[in-house]
DRENPA-933926 format. One record per atom (N, C-alpha, C): x, y, z; residue in one letter. Coordinates in steps of 0.02 Angstrom, whole numbers, plus 50000, padded with zeros to 5 digits. Layout:
! residues N
XYZA/...
***
This chain:
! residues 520
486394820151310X/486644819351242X/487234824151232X/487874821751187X/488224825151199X/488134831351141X/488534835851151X/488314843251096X/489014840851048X/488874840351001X/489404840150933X/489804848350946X/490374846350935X/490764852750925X/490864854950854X/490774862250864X/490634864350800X/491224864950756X/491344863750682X/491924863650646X/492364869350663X/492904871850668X/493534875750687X/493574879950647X/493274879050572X/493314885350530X/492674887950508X/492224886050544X/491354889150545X/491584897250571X/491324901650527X/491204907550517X/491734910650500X/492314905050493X/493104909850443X/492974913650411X/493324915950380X/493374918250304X/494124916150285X/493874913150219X/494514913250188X/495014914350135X/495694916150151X/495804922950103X/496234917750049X/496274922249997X/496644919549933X/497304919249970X/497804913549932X/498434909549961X/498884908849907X/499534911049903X/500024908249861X/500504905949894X/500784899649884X/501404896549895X/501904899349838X/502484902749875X/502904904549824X/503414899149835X/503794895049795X/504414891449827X/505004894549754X/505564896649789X/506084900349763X/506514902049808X/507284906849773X/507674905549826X/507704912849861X/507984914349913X/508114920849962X/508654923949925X/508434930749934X/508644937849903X/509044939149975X/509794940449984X/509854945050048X/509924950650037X/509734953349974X/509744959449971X/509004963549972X/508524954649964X/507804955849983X/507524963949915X/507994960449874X/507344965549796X/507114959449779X/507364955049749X/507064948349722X/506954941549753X/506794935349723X/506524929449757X/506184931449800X/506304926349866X/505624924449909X/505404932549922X/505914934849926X/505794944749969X/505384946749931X/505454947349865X/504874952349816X/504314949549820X/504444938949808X/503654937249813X/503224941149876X/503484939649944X/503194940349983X/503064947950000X/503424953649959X/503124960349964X/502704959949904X/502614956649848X/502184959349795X/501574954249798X/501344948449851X/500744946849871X/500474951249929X/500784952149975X/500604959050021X/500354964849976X/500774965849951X/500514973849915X/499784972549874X/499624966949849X/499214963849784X/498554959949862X/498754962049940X/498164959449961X/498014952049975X/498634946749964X/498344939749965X/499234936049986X/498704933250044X/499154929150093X/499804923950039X/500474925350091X/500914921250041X/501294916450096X/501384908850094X/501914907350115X/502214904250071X/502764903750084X/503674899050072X/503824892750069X/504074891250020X/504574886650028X/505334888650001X/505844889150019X/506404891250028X/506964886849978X/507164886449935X/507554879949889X/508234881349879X/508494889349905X/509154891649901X/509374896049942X/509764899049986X/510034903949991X/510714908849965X/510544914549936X/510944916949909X/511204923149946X/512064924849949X/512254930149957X/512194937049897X/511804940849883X/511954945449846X/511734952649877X/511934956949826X/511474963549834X/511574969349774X/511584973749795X/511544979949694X/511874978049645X/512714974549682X/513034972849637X/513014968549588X/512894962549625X/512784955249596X/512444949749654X/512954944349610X/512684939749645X/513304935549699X/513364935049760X/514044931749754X/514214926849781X/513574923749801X/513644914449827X/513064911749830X/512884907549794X/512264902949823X/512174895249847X/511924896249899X/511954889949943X/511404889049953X/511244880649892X/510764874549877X/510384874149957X/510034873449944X/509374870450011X/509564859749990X/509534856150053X/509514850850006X/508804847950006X/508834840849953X/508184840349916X/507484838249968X/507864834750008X/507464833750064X/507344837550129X/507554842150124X/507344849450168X/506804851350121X/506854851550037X/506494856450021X/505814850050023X/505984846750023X/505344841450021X/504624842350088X/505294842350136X/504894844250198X/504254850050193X/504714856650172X/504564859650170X/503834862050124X/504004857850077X/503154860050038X/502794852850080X/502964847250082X/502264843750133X/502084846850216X/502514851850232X/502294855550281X/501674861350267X/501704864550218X/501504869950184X/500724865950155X/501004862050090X/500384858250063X/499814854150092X/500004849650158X/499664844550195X/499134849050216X/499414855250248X/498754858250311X/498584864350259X/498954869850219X/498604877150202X/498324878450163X/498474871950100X/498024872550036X/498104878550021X/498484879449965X/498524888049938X/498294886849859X/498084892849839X/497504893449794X/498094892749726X/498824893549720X/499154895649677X/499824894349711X/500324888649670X/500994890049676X/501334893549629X/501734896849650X/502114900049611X/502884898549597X/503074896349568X/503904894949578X/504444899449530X/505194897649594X/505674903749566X/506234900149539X/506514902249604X/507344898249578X/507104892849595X/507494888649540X/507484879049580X/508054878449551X/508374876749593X/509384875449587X/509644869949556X/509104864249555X/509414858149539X/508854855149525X/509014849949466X/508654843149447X/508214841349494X/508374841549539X/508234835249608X/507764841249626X/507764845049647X/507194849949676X/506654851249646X/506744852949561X/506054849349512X/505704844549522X/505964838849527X/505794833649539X/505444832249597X/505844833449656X/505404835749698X/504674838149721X/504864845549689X/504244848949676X/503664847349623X/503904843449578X/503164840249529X/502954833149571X/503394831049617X/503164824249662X/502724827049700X/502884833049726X/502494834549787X/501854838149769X/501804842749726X/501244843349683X/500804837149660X/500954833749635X/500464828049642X/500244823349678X/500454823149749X/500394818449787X/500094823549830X/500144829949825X/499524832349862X/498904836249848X/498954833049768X/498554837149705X/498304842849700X/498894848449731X/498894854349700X/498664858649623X/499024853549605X/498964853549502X/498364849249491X/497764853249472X/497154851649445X/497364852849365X/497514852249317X/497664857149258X/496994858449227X/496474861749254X/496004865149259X/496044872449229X/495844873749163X/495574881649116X/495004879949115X/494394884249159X/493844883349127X/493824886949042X/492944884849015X/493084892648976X/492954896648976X/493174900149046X/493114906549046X/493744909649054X/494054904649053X/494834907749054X/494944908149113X/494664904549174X/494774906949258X/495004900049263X/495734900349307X/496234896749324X/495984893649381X/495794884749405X/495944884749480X/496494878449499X/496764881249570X/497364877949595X/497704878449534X/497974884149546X/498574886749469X/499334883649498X/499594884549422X/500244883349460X/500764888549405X/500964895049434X/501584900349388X/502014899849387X/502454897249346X/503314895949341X/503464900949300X/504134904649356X/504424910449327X/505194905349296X/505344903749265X/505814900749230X/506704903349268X/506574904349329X/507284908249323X/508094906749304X/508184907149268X/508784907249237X/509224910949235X/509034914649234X/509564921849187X/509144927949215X/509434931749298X/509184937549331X/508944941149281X/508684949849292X/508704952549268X/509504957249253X/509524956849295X/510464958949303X/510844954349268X/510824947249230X/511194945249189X/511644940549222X/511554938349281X/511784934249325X/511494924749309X/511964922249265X/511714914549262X/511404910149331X/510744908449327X/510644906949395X/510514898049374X/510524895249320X/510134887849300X/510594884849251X/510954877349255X/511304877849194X/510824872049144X/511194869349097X/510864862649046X/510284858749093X/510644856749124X/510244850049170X/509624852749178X/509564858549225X/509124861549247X/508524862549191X/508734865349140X/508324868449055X/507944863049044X/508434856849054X/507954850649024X/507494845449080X/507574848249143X/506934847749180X/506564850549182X/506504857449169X/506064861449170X/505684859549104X/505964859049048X/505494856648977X/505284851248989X/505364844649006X/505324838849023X/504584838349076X/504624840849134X/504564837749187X/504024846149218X/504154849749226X/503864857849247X/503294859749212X/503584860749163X/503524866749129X/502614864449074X/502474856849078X/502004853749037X/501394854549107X/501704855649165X/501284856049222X/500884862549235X/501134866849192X/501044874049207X/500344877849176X/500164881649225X/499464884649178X/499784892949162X/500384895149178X/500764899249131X/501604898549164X/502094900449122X/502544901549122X/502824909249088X/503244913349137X/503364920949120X/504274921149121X/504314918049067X/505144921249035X/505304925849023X/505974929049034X/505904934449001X/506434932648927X/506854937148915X/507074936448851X/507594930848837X/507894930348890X/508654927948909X/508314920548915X/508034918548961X/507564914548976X/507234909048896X/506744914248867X/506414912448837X/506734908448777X/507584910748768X/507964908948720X/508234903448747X/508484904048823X/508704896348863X/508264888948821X/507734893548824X/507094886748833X/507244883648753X/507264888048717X/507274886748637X/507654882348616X/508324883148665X/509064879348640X/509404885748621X/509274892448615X/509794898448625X/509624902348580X/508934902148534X/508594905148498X/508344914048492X/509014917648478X/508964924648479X/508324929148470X/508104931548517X/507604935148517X/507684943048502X/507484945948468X/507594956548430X/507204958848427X/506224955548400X/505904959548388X/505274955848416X/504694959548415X/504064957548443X/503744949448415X/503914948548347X/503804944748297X/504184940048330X/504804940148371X/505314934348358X/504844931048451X/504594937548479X/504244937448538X/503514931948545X/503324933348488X/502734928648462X/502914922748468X/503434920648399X/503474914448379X/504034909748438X/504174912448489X/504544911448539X/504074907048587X/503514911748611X/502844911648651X/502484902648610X/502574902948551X/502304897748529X/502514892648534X/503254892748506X/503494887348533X/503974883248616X/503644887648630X/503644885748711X/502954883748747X/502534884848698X/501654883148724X/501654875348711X/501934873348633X/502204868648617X/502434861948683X/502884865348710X/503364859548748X/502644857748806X/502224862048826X/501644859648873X/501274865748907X/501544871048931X/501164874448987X/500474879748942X/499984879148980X/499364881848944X/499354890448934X/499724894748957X/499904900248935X/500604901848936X/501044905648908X/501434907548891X/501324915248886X/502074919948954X/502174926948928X/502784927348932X/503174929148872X/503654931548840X/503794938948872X/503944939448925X/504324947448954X/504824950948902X/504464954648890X/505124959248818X/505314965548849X/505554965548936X/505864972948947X/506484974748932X/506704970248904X/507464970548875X/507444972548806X/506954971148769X/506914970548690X/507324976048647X/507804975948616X/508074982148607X/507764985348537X/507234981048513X/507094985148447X/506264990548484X/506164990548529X/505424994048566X/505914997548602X/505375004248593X/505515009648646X/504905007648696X/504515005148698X/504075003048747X/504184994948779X/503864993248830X/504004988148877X/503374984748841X/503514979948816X/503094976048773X/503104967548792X/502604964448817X/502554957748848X/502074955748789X/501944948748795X/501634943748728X/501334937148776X/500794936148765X/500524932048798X/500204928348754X/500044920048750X/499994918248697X/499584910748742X/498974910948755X/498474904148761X/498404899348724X/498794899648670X/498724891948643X/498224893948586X/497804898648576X/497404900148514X/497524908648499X/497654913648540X/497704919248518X/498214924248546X/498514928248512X/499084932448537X/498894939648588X/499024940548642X/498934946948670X/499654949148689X/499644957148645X/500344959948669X/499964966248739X/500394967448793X/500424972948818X/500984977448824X/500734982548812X/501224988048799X/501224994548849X/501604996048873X/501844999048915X/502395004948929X/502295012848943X/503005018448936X/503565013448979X/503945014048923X/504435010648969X/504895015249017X/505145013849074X/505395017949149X/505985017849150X/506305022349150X/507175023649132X/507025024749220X/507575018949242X/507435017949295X/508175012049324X/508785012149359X/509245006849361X/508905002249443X/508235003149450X/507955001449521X/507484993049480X/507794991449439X/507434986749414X/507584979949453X/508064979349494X/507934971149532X/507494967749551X/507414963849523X/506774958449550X/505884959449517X/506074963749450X/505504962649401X/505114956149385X/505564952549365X/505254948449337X/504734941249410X/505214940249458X/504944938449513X/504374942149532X/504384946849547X/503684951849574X/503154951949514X/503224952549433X/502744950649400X/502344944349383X/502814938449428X/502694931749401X/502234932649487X/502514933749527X/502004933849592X/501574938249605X/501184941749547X/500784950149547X/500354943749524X/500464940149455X/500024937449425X/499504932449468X/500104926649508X/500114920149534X/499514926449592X/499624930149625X/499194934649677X/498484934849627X/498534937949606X/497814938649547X/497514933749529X/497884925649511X/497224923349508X/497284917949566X/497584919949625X/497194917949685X/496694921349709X/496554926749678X/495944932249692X/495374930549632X/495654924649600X/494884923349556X/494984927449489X/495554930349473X/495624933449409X/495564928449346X/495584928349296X/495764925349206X/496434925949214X/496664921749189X/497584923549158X/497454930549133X/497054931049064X/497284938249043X/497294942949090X/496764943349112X/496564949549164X/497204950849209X/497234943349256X/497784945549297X/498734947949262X/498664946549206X/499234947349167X/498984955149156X/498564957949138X/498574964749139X/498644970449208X/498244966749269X/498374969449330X/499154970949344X/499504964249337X/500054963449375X/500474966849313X/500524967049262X/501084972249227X/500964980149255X/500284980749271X/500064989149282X/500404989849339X/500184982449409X/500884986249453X/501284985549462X/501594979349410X/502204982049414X/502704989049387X/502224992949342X/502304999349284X/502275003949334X/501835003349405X/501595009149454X/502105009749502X/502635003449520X/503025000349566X/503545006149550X/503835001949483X/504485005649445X/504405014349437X/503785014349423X/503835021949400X/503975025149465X/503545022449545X/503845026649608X/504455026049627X/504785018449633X/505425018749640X/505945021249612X/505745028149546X/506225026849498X/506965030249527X/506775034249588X/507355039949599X/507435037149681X/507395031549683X/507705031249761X/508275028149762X/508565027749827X/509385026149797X/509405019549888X/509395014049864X/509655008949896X/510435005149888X/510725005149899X/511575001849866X/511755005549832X/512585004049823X/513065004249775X/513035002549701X/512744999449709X/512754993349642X/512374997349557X/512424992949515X/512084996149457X/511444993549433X/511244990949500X/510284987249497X/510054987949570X/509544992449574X/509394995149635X/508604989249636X/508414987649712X/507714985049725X/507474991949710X/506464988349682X/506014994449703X/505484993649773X/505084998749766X/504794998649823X/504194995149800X/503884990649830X/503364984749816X/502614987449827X/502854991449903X/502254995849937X/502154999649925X/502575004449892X/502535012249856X/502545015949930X/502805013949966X/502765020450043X/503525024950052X/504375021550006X/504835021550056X/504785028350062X/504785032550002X/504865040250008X/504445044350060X/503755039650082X/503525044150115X/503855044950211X/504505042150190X/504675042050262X/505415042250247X/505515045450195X/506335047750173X/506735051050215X/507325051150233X/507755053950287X/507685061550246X/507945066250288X/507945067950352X/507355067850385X/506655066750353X/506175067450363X/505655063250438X/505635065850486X/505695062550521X/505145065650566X/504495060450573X/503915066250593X/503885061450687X/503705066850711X/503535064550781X/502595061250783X/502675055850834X/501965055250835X/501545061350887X/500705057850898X/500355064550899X/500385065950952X/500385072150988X/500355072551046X/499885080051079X/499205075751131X/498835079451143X/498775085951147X/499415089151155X/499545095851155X/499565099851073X/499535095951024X/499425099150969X/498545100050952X/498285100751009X/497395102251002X/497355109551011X/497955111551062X/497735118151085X/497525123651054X/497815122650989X/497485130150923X/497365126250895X/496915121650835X/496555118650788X/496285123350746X/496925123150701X/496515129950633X/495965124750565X/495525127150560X/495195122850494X/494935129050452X/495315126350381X/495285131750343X/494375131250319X/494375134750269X/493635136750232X/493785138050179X/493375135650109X/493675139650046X/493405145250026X/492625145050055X/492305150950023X/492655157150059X/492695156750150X/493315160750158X/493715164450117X/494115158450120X/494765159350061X/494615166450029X/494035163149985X/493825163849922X/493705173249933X/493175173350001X/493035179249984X/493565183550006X/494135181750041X/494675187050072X/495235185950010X/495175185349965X/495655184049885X/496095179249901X/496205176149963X/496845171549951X/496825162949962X/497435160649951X/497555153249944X/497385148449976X/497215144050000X/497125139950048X/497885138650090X/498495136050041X/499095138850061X/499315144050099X/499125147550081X/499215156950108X/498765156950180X/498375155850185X/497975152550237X/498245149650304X/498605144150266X/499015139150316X/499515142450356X/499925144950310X/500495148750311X/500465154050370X/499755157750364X/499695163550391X/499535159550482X/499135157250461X/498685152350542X/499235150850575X/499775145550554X/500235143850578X/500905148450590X/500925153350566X/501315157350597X/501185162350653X/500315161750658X/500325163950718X/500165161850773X/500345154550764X/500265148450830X/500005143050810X/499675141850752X/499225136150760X/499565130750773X/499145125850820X/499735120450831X/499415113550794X/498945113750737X/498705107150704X/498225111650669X/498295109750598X/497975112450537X/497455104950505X/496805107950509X/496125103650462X/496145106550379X/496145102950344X/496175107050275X/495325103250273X/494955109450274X/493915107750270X/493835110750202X/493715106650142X/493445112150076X/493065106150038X/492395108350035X/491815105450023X/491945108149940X/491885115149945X/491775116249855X/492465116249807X/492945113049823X/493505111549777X/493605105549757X/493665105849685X/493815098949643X/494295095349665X/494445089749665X/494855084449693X/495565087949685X/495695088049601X/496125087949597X/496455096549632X/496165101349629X/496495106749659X/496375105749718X/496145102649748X/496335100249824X/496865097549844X/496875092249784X/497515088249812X/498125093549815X/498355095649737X/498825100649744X/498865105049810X/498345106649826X/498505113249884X/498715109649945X/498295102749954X/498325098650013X/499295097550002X/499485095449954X/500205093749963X/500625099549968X/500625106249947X/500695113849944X/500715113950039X/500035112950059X/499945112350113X/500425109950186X/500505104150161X/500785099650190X/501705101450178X/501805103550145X/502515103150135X/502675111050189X/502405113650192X/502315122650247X/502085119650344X/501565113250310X/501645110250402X/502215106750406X/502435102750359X/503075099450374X/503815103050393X/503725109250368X/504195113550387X/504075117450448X/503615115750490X/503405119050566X/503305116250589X/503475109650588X/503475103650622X/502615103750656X/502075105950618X/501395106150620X/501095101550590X/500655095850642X/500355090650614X/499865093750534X/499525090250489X/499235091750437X/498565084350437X/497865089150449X/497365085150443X/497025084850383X/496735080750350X/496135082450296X/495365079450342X/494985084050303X/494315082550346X/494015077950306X/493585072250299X/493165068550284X/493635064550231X/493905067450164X/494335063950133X/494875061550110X/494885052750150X/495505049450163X/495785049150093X/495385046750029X/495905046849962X/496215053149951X/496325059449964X/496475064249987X/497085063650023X/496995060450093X/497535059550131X/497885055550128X/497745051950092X/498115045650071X/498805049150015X/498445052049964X/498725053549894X/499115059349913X/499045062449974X/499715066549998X/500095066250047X/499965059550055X/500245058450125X/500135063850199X/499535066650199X/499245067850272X/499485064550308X/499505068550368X/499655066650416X/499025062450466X/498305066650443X/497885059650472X/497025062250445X/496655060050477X/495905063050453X/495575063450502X/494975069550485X/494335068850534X/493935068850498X/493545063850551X/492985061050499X/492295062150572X/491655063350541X/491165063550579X/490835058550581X/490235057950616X/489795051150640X/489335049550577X/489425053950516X/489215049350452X/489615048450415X/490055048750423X/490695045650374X/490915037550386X/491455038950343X/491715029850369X/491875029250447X/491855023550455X/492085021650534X/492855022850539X/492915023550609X/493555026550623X/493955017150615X/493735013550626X/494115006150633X/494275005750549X/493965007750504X/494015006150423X/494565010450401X/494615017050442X/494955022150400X/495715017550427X/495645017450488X/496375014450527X/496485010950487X/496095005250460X/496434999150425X/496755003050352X/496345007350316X/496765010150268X/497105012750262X/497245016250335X/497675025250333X/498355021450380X/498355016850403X/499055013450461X/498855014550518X/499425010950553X/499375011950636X/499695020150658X/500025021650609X/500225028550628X/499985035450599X/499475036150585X/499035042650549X/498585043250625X/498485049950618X/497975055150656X/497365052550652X/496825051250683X/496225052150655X/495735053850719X/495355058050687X/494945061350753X/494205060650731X/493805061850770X/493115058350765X/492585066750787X/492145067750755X/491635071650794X/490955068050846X/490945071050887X/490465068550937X/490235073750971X/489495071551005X/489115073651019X/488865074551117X/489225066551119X/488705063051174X/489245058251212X/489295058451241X/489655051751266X/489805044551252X/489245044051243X/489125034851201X/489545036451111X/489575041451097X/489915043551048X/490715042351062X/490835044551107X/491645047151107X/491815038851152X/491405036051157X/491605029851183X/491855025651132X/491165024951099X/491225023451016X/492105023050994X/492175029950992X/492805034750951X/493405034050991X/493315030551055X/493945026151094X/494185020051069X/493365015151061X/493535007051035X/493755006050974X/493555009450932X/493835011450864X/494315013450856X/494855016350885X/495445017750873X/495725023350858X/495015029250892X/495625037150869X/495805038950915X/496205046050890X/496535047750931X/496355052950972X/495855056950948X/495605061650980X/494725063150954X/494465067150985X/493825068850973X/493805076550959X/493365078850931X/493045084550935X/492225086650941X/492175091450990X/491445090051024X/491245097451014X/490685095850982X/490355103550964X/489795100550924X/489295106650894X/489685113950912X/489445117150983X/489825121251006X/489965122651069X/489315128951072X/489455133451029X/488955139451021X/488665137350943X/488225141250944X/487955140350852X/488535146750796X/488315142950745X/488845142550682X/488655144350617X/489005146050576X/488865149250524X/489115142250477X/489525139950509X/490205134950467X/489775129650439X/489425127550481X/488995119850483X/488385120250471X/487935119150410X/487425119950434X/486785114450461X/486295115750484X/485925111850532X/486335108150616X/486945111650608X/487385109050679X/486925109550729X/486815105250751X/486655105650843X/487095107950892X/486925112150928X/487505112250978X/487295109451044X/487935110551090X/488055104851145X/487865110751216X/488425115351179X/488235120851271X/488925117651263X/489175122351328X/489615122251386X/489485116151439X/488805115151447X/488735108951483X/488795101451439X/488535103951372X/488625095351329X/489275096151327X/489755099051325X/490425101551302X/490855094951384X/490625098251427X/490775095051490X/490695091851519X/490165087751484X/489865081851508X/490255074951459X/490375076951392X/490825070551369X/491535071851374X/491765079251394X/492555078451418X/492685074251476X/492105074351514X/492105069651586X/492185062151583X/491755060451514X/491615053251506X/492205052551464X/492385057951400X/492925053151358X/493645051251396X/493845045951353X/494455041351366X/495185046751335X/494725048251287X/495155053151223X/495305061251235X/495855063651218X/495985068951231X/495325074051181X/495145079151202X/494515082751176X/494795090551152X/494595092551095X/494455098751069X/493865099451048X/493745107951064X/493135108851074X/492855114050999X/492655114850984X/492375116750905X/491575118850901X/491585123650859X/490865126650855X/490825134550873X/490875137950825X/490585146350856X/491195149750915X/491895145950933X/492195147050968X/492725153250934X/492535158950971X/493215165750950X/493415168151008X/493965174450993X/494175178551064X/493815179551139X/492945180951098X/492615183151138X/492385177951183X/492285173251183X/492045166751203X/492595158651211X/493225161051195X/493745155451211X/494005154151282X/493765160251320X/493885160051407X/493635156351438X/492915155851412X/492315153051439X/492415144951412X/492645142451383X/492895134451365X/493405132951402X/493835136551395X/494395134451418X/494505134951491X/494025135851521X/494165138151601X/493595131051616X/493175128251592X/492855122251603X/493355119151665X/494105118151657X/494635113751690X/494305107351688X/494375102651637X/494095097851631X/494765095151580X/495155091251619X/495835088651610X/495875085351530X/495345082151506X/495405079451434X/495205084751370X/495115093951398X/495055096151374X/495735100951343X/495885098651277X/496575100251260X/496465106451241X/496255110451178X/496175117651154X/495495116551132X/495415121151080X/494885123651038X/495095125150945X/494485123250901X/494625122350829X/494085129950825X/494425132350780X/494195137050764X/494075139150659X/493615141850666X/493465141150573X/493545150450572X/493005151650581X/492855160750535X/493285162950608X/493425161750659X/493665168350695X/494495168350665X/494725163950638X/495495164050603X/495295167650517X/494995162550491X/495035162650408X/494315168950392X/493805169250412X/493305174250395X/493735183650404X/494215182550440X/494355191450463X/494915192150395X/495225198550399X/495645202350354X/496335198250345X/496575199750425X/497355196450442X/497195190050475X/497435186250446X/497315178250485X/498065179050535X/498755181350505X/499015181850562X/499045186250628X/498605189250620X/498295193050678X/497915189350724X/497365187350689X/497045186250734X/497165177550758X/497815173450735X/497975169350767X/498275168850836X/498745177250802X/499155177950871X/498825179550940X/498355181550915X/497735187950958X/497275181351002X/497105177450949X/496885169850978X/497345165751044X/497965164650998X/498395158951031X/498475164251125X/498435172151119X/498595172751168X/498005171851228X/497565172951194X/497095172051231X/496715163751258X/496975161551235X/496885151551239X/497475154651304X/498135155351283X/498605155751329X/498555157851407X/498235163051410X/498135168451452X/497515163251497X/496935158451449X/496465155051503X/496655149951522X/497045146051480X/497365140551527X/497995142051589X/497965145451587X/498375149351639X/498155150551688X/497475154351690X/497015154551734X/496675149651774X/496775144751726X/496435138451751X/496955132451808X/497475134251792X/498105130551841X/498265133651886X/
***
């Protein structure tokens, strides 16, 4: 008998989908570029359909060249036939004929359910950002266009997000000034067909705040927002119309996702506000919120096994009882060799952690000294660490990777071999194996010996530091093991418990020095 083959997407998973179709940014702040950074950033798969290409960038705009109608045709029955996406979203559409198009092809592959439950949860949505009129003030749609979109679009829609310029296009040229004029705007554009309506008021000149109007057909919601003195505004209104269209491919309400996606877009603008891309007098923002953390001159090397050899990890009660900073700390360790700093502080509140952690970090960045946090990644995240260690009850080293990048530190504690094997397939970069002697630092630590110590430097894949009860008196005796994956030693109270931490780093580093020496 023959065995049935089993379906192709048995045990998938499958992720929320937006089709964005709009035209190319080459300056990549707005259209397809923003969609496709502000569904990434928002977590949910995006593909394309392409309906224009345009030359622009800070300045303006300065050529656009039409897709034709039957390219773009192709292009969504390529997209629509096989990927089924949960949400289209649309941008620029250049011409009559490409509307047209696109409401043919929408229904012939019945994308457009016009489905509100009542719960207000959208499915197979469809978001039309109306584009007309950039944010930069650049005419992108003329007559023809206005009256396909009212006609033919826009009655298809389960929201449409104009902004001011826009919203007055739609009216027949109906001046918009105040929140009120924002309302009755919203209404009569609910009027011509689409089941929500948001009125973008970041232009509004009578609000000192960034004030949007959203309007379902029975009740008014304004959101309000500090507005961001900020000239990095390119491609707002695209990235909020695809924050939303992202949200409720994730199963959001219109409202809801209309509140998500203004917050990031409010979180976007506020990081980008001081970076400087182009000439021009409309800068892109950053979608990901990362660019600064990799700002010129700034320019970090990746890790390299030889930064194990001194492993300083601070202590707060330390700190605490020798009167000084955790900063002061760093400062001191690392000036007298340390070659990779753990910031370990169990009894400090988040937030004075964070501060010191970035305090921290800005004194390793200037010693070209990696910067670890121990156990917590929102921590390392929120200061941009350089990476984490995490032990065998913490998160998995494969989870942190997926949150922390392909390029962060992360080191694992282990015990045993089958451990540090573990802490290979998973993806760190190094181990630490202890404790070596017993400890004051840890309590209930097990230790390993000199022989557990030597028995998983043998087996690991991973370069090894060794940790636990390790000082002057006893760093000879590790380090002479000669057991090639054994890089240095982490040390807690024999640095931070004494008077002078730069003493006894130097007093340390020479003596690490002096046994690996011995050992070659």
């Amino acid at each position: 008998m023959q065995q049935e083959e089993e379906p192709k997407h048995l045990g998938k998973v499958r992720v929320p989908h937006v089709l964005t179709v709009a035209g190319s940014d080459s300056g990549a702040g707005a259209g397809i570029q923003a969609d496709l950074k502000a569904c990434s950033a928002r977590g949910v798969y995006c593909s394309t359909v392409i309906t224009a290409v345009t030359a622009q960038n800070t300045v303006g705009v300065q050529g656009v060249n039409v897709v034709a109608e039957d390219f773009v045709r192709e292009q969504l029955k390529s997209v629509l036939s096989d990927m089924h996406p949960d949400v289209v979203k649309t941008g620029m559409l250049p011409s009559p004929g490409i509307i047209k198009v696109l409401c043919q092809s929408l229904k012939e592959f019945q994308v457009r359910v016009a489905s509100v439950d009542n719960t207000n949860f959208v499915k197979e949505a469809l978001v039309v950002d109306p584009v007309m009129v950039s944010t930069s003030g650049d005419v992108l749609a003329g007559p023809l266009i206005l009256a396909s979109f009212r006609e033919e679009l826009l009655p298809m829609a389960d929201i449409v997000t104009p902004n001011l310029r826009e919203a007055s296009a739609l009216l027949g040229g109906t001046p918009l000034q105040t929140v009120a004029d924002m309302r009755s705007a919203a209404k009569s554009i609910h009027d011509i067909g689409p089941r929500n309506v948001l009125v973008k008021g970041g232009d509004l000149p009578e609000s000192s705040d960034a004030v949007d109007v959203l309007f379902d057909g029975k009740e008014f919601y304004e959101f309000r927002s500090a507005r961001i003195i900020t000239s990095n505004t390119h491609g707002t209104g695209c990235t909020l119309a695809s924050s939303i269209a992202a949200e409720l491919a994730r199963g959001s309400s219109v409202l809801s996702a209309v509140k998500i996606a203004k917050r990031y877009v409010g979180s976007a603008l506020d990081y980008s506000k001081d970076i400087l891309i182009g000439g021009g007098r409309q800068g892109p923002f950053d979608h990901l919120m990362k660019l600064k953390n990799n700002a010129l001159p700034c320019v970090r090397r990746p890790f390299d096994p030889s930064d194990l050899l001194m492993y300083a990890v601070t202590d707060s009660r330390m700190n605490k009882r020798w009167g000084r900073s955790m900063s002061d700390a760093v400062k001191a360790a690392i000036e007298g060799g340390a070659t990779i700093v753990q910031l370990r502080e169990k009894d400090t509140d988040t937030g004075d952690f964070l501060e010191a952690a970035k305090t921290s970090l800005e004194i390793c960045r200037r010693h070209n000294v990696p910067l670890l946090i121990n156990d917590r990644i929102d921590i390392a995240l929120a200061c941009d660490a350089d990476g984490v260690h995490i032990g065998q009850s913490d998160m998995p080293a494969r989870v942190a990777r997926t949150i922390l990048g392909p390029d962060k530190i992360i080191g694992i504690s282990c015990k045993t071999p089958q451990q540090a094997e573990k802490a290979w397939i998973d993806g760190a970069d190094y181990i630490g194996c202890g404790g070596v002697y017993p400890t004051n630092t840890k309590e209930n630590n097990i230790t390993v010996g000199l022989d557990g110590l030597k028995t998983v430097c043998l087996e690991s894949k991973l370069p090894v530091v060794a940790i636990g009860g390790i000082g002057i008196s006893n760093v000879k005796a590790v380090m002479e093991l000669g057991v090639p994956s054994l890089k240095g030693v982490a040390v807690v109270s024999a640095l931070f418990d004494r008077e002078c931490v730069l003493t006894e780093s130097r007093n340390l580093l020479r003596a690490i020095m002096d046994s690996t020496k011995a050992v070659k």
